[in-house]
C-alpha positions in Angstrom: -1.3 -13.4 23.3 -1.8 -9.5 23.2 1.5 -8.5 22.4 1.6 -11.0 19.9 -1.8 -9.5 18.4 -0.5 -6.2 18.9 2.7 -7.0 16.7 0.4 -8.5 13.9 -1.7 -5.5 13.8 1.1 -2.9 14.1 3.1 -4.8 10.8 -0.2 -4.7 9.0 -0.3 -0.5 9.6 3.3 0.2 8.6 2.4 -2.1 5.0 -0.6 0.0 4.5 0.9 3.4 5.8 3.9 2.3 2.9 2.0 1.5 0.3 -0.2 5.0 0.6 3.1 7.1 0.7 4.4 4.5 -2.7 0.9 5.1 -4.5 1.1 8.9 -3.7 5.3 9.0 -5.3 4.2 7.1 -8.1 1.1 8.7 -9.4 2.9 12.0 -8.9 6.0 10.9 -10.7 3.7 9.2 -13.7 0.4 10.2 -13.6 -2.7 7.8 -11.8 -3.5 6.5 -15.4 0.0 5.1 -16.2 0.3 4.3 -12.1 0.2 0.4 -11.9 -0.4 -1.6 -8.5 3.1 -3.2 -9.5 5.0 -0.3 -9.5 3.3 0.6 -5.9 4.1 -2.6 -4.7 7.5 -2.8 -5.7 8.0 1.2 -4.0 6.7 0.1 -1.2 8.4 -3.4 -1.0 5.9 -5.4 -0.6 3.2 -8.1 -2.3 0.6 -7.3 -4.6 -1.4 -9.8 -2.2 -0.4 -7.2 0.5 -1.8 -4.0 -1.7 -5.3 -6.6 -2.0 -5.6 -6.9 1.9 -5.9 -3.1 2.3 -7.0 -2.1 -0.7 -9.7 -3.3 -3.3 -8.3 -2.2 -6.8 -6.0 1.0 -7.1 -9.2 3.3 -7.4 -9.8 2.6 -3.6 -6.8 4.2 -2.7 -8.0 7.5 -0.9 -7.3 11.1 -2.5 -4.5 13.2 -1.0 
């Protein structure tokens, strides 16, 4: 039952660890106004409901 915890918890990091380095290429490459969750998910490859487990709205995305 660990490992399988372990697993879940580990794939949940590497979305979240892809989706910060996505939002940080696409607000540098357009701006953060005309950055949209969409165009971070679809960088990343993965779900808008993904970018909504780790992240509130786009503003709670932490400064770099």
């Amino acid at each position: 039952m660990t490992c399988r915890m372990e697993t879940l918890s580990g794939v949940g990091h590497e979305s979240k660890l892809r989706l910060l380095d996505s939002a940080l290429a696409v607000i540098r490459a357009k701006g953060y106004a005309a950055a949209t969750i969409d165009n971070i998910c679809h960088k990343a490859g993965v779900t808008k409901g993904s970018f909504f487990h780790h992240f509130k709205s786009k503003d709670d995305l932490p400064d770099r």
